[in-house]
C-alpha positions in Angstrom: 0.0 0.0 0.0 1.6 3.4 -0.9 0.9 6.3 1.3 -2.1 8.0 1.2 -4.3 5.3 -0.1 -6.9 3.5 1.8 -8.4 0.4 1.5 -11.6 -0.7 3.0 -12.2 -4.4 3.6 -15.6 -5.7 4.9 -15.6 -8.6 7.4 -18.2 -11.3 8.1 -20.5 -11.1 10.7 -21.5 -13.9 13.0 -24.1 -14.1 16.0 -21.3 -13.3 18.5 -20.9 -10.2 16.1 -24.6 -9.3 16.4 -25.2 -10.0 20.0 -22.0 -7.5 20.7 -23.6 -4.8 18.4 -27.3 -5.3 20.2 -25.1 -5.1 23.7 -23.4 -2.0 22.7 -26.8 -0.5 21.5 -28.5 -1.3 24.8 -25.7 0.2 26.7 -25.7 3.6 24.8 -29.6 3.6 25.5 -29.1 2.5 29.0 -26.4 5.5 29.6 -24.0 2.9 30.4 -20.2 4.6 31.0 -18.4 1.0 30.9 -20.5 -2.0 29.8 -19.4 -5.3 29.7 -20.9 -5.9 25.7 -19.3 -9.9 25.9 -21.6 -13.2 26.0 -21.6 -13.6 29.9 -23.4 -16.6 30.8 -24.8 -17.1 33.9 -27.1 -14.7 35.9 -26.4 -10.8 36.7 -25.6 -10.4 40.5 -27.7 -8.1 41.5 -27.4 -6.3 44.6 -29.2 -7.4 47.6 -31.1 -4.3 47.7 -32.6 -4.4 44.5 -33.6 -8.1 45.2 -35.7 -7.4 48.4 -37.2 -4.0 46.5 -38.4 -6.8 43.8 -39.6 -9.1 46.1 -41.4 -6.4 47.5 -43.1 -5.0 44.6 -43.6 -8.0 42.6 -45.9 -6.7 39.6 -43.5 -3.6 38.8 -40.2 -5.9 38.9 -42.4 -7.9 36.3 -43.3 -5.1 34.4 -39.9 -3.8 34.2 -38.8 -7.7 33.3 -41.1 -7.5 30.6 -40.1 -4.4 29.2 -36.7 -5.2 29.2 -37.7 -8.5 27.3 -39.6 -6.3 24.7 -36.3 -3.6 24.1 -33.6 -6.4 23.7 
């Protein structure tokens, strides 16, 4: 390649690819300074307080569940 020139190659994209992208996506909507935008499998820990607030407020956690569902 001489100086000056560019070249532009387009790669594949696979469903790692995709899920990333969607992550990223949600983050940016979510105002997210650092997100973790890999393939963690497993549950989120979320924090005890958070937990008992849901268990307290059942139908809200599930709405908020739900709507979570419906954005990703």
């Amino acid at each position: 390649m001489k100086n000056g020139e560019n070249y532009s190659v387009a790669l594949e994209r696979d469903s790692s690819c995709a899920l990333i992208e969607q992550n990223r996506r949600l983050a940016e909507a979510l105002q997210i300074q650092t997100p973790d935008l890999t393939d963690n499998k497993g549950p989120p820990k979320y924090p005890d307080t958070l937990k008992e607030f849901a268990k307290k407020v059942r139908s809200f956690a599930q709405y908020i569940h739900y709507k979570l569902k419906e954005l990703i």
